[in-house]
Every structure is written in structure tokens, then in C-alpha cells.
C-alpha positions in Angstrom: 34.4 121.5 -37.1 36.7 119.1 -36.4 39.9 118.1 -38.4 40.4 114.6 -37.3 39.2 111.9 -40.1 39.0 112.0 -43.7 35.4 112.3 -44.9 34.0 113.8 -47.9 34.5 117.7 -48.6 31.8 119.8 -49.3 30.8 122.5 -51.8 28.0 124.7 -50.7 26.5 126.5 -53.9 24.8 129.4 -54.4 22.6 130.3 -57.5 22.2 133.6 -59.5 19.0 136.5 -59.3 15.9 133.9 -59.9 17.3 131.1 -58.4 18.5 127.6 -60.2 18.9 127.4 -63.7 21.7 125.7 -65.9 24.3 126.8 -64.6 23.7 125.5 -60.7 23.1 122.5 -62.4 26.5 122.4 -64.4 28.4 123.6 -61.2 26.7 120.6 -58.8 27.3 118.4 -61.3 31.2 119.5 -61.5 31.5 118.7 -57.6 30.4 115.9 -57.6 32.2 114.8 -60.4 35.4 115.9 -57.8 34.0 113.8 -54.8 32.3 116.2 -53.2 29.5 116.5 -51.3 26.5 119.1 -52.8 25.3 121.7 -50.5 23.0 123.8 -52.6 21.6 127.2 -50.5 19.5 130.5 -51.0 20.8 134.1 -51.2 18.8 136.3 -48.7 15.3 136.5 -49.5 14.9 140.3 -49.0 17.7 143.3 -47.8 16.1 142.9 -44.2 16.9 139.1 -43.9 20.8 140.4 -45.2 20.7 143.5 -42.8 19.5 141.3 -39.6 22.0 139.0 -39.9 19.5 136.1 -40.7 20.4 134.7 -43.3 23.7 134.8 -42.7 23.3 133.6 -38.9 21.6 130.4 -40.4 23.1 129.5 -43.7 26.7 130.1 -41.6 24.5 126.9 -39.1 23.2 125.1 -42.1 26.7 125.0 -43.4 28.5 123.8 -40.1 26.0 120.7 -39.5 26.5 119.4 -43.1 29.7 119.7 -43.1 29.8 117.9 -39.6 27.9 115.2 -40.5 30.2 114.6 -43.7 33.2 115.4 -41.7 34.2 117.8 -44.2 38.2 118.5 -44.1 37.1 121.2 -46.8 34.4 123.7 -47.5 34.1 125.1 -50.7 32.3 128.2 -51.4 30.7 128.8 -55.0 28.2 130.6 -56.6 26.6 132.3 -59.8 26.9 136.0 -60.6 24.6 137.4 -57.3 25.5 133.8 -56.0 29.1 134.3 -55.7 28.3 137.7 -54.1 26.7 135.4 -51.4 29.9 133.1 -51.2 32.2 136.0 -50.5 30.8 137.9 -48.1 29.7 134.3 -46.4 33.5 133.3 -46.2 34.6 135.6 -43.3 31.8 134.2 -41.3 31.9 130.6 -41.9 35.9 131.0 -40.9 35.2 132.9 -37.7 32.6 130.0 -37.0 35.4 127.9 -36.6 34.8 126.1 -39.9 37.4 125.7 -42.6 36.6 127.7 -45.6 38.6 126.9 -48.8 39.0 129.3 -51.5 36.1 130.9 -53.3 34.9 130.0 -56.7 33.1 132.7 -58.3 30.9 133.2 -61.8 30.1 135.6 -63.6 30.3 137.6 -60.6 30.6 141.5 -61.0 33.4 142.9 -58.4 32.2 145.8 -56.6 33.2 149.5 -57.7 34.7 151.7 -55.1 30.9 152.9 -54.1 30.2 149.3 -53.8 28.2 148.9 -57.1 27.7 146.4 -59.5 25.6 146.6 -62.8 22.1 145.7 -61.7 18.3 145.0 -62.8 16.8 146.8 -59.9 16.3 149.7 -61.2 15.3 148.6 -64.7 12.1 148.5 -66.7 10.2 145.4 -67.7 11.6 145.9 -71.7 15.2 146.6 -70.4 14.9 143.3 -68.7 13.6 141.6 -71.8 16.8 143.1 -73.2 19.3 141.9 -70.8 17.6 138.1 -71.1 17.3 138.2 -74.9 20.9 138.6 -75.1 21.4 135.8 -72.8 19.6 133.4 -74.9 16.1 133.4 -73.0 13.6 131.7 -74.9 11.5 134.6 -76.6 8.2 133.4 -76.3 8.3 134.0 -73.0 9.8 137.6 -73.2 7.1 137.9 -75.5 4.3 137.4 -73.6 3.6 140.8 -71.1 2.3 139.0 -68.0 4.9 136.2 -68.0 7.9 138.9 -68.9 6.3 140.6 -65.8 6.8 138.1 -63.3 10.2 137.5 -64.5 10.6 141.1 -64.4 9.5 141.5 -60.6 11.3 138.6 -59.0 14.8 139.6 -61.2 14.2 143.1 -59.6 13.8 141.9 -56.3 16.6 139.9 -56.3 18.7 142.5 -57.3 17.7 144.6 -54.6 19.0 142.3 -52.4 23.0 141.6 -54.6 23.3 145.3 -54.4 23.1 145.3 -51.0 25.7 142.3 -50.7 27.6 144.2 -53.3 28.1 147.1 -50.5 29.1 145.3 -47.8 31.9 143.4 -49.8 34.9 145.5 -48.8 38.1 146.9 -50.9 39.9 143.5 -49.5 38.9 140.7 -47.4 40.3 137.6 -45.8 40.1 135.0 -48.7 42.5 133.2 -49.2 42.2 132.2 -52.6 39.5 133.3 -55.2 38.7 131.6 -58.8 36.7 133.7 -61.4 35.1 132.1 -64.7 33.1 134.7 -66.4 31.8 134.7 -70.1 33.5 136.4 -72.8 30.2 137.0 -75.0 28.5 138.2 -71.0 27.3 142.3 -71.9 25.3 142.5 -68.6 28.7 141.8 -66.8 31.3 142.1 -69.3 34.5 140.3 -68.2 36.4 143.4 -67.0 33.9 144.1 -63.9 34.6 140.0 -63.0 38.6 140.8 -63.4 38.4 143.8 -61.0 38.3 140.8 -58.3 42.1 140.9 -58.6 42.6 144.2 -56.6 40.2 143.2 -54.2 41.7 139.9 -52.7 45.2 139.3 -51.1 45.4 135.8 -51.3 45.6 133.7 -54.6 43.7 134.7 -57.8 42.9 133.3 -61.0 40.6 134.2 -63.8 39.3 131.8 -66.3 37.8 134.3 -69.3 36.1 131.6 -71.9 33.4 131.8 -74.8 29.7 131.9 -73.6 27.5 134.3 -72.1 26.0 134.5 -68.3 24.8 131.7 -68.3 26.8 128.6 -68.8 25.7 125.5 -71.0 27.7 122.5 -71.1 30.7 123.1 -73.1 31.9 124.8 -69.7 32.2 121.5 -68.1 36.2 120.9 -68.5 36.6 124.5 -67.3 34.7 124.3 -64.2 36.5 121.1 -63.2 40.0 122.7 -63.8 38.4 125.6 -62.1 37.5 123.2 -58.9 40.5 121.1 -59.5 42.6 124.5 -58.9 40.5 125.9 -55.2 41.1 121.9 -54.0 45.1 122.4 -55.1 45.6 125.6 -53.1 43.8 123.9 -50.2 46.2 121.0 -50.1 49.6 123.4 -50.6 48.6 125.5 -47.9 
């Protein structure tokens, strides 16, 4: 990518297990609010598209023409919960591409434990599920009814399948050079300690924004994820 020229930066984002939802919307809505440009991209689709290097291969491409065309200076990487698992272990890559990475914004995203888990849906039953989404605020008519609670159920699961396997191949430390964590305070799925643990597992600058709310943010979040981007644009410039 080249450097010369000032064009708009870009902020590639990432959603959570199930794709979209409010929180994408809150964190697109933040970057542009900042100028930048909205790049908005899958996680894998399955642990075979991870494990052949596919998706990373082309969302690494995807990433480098858009910013190209934009003449990015900076690329920020964001995502929710299995989406910033996606942003992290995309980062090495996208620097060794020749692109210019920023730091990594990151929420509600578990850190890995030293066997490279994270808490996780893929091994849990259609009522556990119901559980985990009750407690998030997930309208209970459709929890309620079995065949719609199903489907959820299925594509959660497979999802998950797929952020434990990103969850293993994150590393005990990495090459970031700056990571940002926002996670929920009122969050039991991933309780704010497993997002913390990020500290011990990145050299570069870290910062953790711990704030009322559960998994999934709703708009009172919007100041903090402007400070939040505000803060990954400020290391950029002082390094």
C-alpha cells in the first residue's frame, strides 16, 4: 500500500457468532463518525475455510484493494466478541502484506487461556443457548418458540466451531502494536476478566474500557466507542 497522499483511513469490521446485529451497527456508525471509511467483512464460514488459509488469503486481498482505492494511510482492525478474534489473528497478515495495520480494537472479545480456549456455545444444548441469549436481552418470543430457538441454536453453534478454532491459533503474544478492549460489565457469557486477560498477551500498548451493559452494545456505548477509536487513531499518529 502505498504511503504517499492523504486519503481516507479505513476500518475493516468484523461481527460476532451470527453475524450483524446492533453492535456492528453502533461500531460502523462510530467510524464513520471519525472519518473513516467502512469496511464491514465475514469471519470464516467453516474451520476448513480458517485451516486452508482461505479466508484469510482473501479477506487479507479484500482488505488491500479497499484500502488502495481509498489510499488508506491507516487500517483499523475491529470486531465483536468472535469478530475481534478475526481482527487479531488477521493483523499479522495484513502487516506482512505490506499493508499498514493500526492497532486492534476489540469487544467483548474473550482472550484465550493457555490451551487456547475461550468460553463457547459449540458444545451447548439448544436450552443452554436460550440461556446465554435470555441473559443478553434476546426477545423471548423467539427463545420461545422450538423451531426458531433451533435455528438460532445451529448457526450460534456453528459459528463457534469456527472462534474456537481462531481462539487456538491466537498465540501467548503477537506482534500488535496496540490493542483496545471494551467489554460489558453486566456480560456473564464473557465476564470482563477473560476480555482483561488481553493484557498479558500483547506487548505493545493496551487499554481496557470495562462499562455498564451486557454483550451486546446498545447505544449509550456511543461516546465510549469514539474515545475508544479516538485512542487506536492517537497511538497511530505518536508512533
Amino acid at each position: 500500500m502505498s504511503g504517499a497522499g492523504a486519503g481516507q483511513d479505513l476500518c475493516v469490521c468484523f461481527p460476532a457468532a451470527g453475524g450483524g446485529g446492533t453492535t456492528l451497527t453502533l461500531l460502523k456508525d462510530a467510524a464513520a463518525r471519525h472519518g473513516l471509511a467502512v469496511l464491514a467483512l465475514p469471519n470464516a464460514d467453516s474451520v476448513a475455510d480458517l485451516d486452508s488459509g482461505r479466508w484469510q488469503e482473501r479477506t487479507v486481498e479484500t482488505i488491500r484493494r479497499a484500502a488502495e482505492r481509498g489510499a488508506a494511510r491507516r487500517i483499523v482492525l475491529a470486531g465483536h466478541s468472535m469478530g475481534g478474534l478475526s481482527a487479531v489473528c488477521l493483523h499479522p497478515a495484513l502487516a506482512m502484506s505490506g499493508a499498514r495495520p493500526a492497532g486492534v480494537l476489540v469487544i467483548n472479545t474473550p482472550c484465550p487461556d493457555s490451551s487456547g480456549r475461550i468460553p463457547s456455545m459449540s458444545q451447548l444444548t439448544d436450552p443452554q443457548i436460550a440461556r446465554v441469549l435470555a441473559d443478553d436481552g434476546f426477545p423471548p418470543e423467539l427463545l420461545d418458540d422450538e423451531d426458531m430457538l433451533a435455528e438460532i441454536a445451529d448457526g450460534l453453534r456453528a459459528d463457534a466451531v469456527v472462534a474456537d478454532r481462531l481462539a487456538e491459533r491466537i498465540g501467548p503474544t503477537g506482534p500488535l502494536t496496540g490493542l483496545h478492549v471494551l467489554c460489558g460489565r453486566d456480560d456473564r457469557f464473557i465476564p470482563p476478566e477473560r476480555c482483561a486477560a488481553w493484557a498479558h498477551r500483547v506487548p505493545g500498548e493496551f487499554r481496557l474500557t470495562v462499562a455498564p451493559g451486557r454483550h451486546n452494545l446498545d447505544a449509550t456505548w456511543n461516546t465510549t466507542l469514539d474515545r475508544a477509536l479516538t485512542g487506536v487513531l492517537a497511538e497511530e499518529d505518536a508512533a
